[in-house]
N, C-alpha and C positions, 0 to 999 in steps of 0.2 A: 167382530172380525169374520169374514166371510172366506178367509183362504181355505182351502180343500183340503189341505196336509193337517190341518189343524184336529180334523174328527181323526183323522186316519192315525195321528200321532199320540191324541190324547188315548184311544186305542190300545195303542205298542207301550206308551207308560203304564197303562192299569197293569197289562198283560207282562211287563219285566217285570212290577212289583207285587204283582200276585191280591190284583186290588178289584172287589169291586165294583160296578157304577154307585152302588149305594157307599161304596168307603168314600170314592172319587167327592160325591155329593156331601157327604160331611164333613170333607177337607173344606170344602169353598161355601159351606155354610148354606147348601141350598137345599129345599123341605124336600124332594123325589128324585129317586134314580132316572124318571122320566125325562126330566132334564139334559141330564147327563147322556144319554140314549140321545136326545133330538142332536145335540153338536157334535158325539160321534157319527150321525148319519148326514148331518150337516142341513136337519130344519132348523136349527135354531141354531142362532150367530154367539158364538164365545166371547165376553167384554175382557175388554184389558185386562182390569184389577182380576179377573179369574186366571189367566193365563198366569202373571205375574205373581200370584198365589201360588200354582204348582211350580213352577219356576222355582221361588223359595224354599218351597217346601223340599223339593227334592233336590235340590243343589244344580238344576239344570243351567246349559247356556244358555243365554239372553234370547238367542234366538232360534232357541231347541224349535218351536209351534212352525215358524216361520220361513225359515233359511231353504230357498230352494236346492240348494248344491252339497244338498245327503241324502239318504235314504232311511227312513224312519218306518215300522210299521206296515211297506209293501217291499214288493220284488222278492225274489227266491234265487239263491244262489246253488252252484253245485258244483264243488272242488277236488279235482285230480290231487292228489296227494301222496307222500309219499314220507311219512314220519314227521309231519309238522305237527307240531304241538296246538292243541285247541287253541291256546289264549293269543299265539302268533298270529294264527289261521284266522282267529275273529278281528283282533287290529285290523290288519290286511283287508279284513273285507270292509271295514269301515271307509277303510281310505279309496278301496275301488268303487265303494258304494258313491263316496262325493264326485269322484270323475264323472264314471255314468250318469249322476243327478245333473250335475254340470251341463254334459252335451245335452241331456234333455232337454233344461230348460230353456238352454241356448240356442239349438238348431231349428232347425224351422220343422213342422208337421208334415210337410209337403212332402219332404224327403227321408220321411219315415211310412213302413207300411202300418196302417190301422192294425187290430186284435182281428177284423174280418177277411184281411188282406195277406194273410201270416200265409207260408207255404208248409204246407206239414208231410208227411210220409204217411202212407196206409198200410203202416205196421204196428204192431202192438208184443206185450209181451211176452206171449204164446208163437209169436213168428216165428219162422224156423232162421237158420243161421243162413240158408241159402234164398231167402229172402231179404235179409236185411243185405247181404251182398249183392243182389241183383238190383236194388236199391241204388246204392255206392254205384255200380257200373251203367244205369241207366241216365243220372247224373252227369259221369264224364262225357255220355253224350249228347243227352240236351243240351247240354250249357259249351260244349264245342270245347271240352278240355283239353286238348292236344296229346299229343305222346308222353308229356310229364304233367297230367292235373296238378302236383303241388305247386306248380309256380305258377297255374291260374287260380288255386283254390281261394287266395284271400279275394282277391279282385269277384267271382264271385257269390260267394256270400255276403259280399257290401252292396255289391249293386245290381243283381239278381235277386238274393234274399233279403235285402235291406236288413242284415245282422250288420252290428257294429263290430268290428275287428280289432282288436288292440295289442299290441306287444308292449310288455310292459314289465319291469324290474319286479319280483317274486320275492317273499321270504323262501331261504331253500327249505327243500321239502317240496314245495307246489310247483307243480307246471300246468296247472291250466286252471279254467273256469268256464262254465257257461250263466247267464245269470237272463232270468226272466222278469220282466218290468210289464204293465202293463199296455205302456205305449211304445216301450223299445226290448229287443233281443239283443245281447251282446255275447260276444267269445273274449277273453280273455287268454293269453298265452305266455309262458315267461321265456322272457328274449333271450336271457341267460341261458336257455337250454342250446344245445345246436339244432343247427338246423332240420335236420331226419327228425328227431325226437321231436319238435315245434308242430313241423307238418302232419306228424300222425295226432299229436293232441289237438291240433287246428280242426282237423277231420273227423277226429271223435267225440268234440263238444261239439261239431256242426250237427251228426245226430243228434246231440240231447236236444239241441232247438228245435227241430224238425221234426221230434217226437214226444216234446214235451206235453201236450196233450193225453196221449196215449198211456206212457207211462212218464209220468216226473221223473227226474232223477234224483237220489238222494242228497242230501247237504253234501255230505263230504264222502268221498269213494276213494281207495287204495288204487292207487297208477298201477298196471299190469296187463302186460302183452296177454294173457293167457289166463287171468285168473279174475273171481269179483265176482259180483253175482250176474242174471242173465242178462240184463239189458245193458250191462258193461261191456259184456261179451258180446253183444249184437252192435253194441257201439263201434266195437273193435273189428267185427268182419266188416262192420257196414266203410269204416274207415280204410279198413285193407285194401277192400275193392275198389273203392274211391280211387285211392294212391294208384294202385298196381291191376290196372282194369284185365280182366282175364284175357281180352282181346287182342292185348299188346305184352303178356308173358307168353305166348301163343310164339312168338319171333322168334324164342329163344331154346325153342324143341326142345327136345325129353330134360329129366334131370336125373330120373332112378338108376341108369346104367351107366355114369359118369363116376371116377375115379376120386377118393377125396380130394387132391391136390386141383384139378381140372374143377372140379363140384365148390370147391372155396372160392377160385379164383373167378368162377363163372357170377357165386352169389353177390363178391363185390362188387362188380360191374354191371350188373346187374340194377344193385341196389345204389350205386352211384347215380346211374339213370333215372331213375326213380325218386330220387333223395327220398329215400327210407332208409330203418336202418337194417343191415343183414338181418337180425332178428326177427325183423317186423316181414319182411322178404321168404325169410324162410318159415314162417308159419304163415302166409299168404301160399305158399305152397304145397304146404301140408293140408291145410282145407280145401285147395283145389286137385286133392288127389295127385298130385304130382310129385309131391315126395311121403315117405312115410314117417310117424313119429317116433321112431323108433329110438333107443339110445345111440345105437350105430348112427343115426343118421345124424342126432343132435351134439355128440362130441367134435361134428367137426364142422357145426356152424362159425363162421370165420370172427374173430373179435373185430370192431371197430378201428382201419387203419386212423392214427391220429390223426387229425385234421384242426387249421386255425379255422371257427368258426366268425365272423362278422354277425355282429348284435345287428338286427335291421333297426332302423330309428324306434321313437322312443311312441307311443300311440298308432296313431295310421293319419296319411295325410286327409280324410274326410275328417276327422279329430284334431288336427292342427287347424284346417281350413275354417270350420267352425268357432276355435277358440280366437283365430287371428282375426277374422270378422267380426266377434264380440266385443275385440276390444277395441277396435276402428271404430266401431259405432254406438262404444260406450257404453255398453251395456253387461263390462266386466271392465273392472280395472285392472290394471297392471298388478297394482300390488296385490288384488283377489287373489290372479292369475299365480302368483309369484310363490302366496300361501296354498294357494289349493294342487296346483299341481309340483309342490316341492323343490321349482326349480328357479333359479337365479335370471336376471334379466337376459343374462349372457346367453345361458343354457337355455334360455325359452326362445330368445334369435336364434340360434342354433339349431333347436327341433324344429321351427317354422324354415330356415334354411335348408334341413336336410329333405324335408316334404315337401321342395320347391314351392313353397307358402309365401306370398310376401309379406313380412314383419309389419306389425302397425307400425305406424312414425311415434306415438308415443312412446316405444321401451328403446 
């Protein structure tokens, strides 16, 4: 059997069960680890009865070697968090891992960039902070982000940076992910958060893609305005600037000689504009020198007036568009569809209705 996942997976088995090529080789009864070496590099083709061997042996699904719509063995994940329990945080990434296998297999190459085609930043993480913001604001203006970048930023990262975008239902605790594949980039974001909170983690995994070369980000990282190690921190100015380009706080003259009451009311409206949230607002201002961190200044950053937030649909419509063509042309079935992404015939018309997607005629 000649599929590619197959070295790459036998791989990820040895390396969960701490096995190796030589244990690998004496499970299936064959004289050299050499063997075992050519089908994980993938000169030599793996016969049924071998697969079917480790299969048994280890209690795997039938179609552990094979099944393109998971992730086994590759891609690198990196989780904004916030008191999620490892074993939740792993599920979870199981289940985002099969989405993302999913659109791979599914979507066409075309409209994905190559590993040579990737857009990266010339930062590293020795850059100063006032680099990775000039970064962020150079951004809003190549790509023509208007007076609120948040409400261009998914549009583009999809079709500027060919990152895949997704809003999507979170165990609590996490709000976001970036994860690296090596034919696709994706951002992850959970919908359930509001919107201010969405857009600044939108903008902060867009760094990790963008500099994931330079410095990886680690597995899992602690959510904080202000805190984490540096290149969470460079994440965070680089995201600040992005949102809140210095060019366009520039409109809203001084802030240091402003009364609290005048200084609260300015920051919400402010940060309305901006859909960030006061927090994120007010320490974009402290790094550009315009207000000081002082405790005076920080007791009378404004709380979050309550707001009904609107969940935006459930993927992104290039993520609908893709799944609904898969199954027009049968090359996903319905009921795949039904099991892989968790949701009922109804509920899958519905996400294709809300992405002005049109439904296959089959569900």
């Amino acid at each position: 059997m000649t599929n590619p996942l197959i070295g790459l997976r036998l791989k990820a088995l040895r390396d969960e069960h701490n096995l190796s090529q030589e244990g690998v080789a004496e499970i299936l009864g064959i004289a050299d680890r050499q063997t075992i070496s050519y089908i994980e590099s993938g000169e030599r083709q793996a016969k049924p009865e071998e697969l079917v061997a480790l299969i048994d042996r280890f209690e795997l699904d039938p179609d552990y070697f094979t099944d393109p719509f998971r992730l086994v063995g590759e891609g690198a994940f990196s989780w904004r968090q916030l008191d999620c329990s490892p074993t939740a945080l792993t599920a979870y990434q199981q289940r985002a891992g099969r989405w993302l296998a999913a659109y791979r297999s599914l979507s066409s190459m075309d409209e994905r960039p190559g590993p040579s085609e990737r857009r990266s930043l010339r930062l590293w993480e020795r850059s100063t902070f006032e680099q990775a913001m000039a970064e962020g604001e150079r951004i809003t203006l190549a790509y023509k982000m208007g007076d609120v970048p948040a409400r261009r930023l998914p549009q583009v990262m999809e079709e500027d940076f060919g990152i895949l975008v997704l809003m999507v239902d979170m165990e609590d605790g996490i709000s976001g992910a970036a994860c690296r594949l090596p034919e696709l980039d994706a951002v992850l974001v959970n919908r359930r958060d509001n919107g201010r909170r969405r857009n600044f983690d939108l903008a902060h995994e867009f760094f990790h893609i963008l500099t994931w070369d330079t410095m990886p980000p680690k597995p899992v990282e602690r959510a904080s305005m202000k805190g984490g190690g540096r290149v969470e921190l460079l994440a965070n100015n680089f995201a600040a600037a992005l949102l809140m380009p210095q060019r366009l706080l520039a409109r809203y003259g001084e802030w240091r000689d402003l009364g609290n009451a005048e200084r609260s009311t300015r920051l919400r409206a402010v940060a309305d504009h901006f859909q960030v949230s006061t927090q994120a607002l007010h320490w974009r201002l402290v790094a550009l020198r315009l207000l000081s961190a002082t405790a005076r200044h920080l007791e009378v950053v404004p709380s979050e007036a309550p707001a009904n937030y609107e969940k935006p649909p459930l993927f992104s419509r290039n993520f609908a568009r893709t799944i609904a063509e898969a199954i027009e042309r049968g090359r996903l079935s319905v009921g795949k569809a039904v099991k892989l992404f968790e949701q009922s015939r109804d509920e899958l018309r519905a996400l294709f209705a809300a992405h002005g997607v049109p439904a296959p005629v089959t569900i």
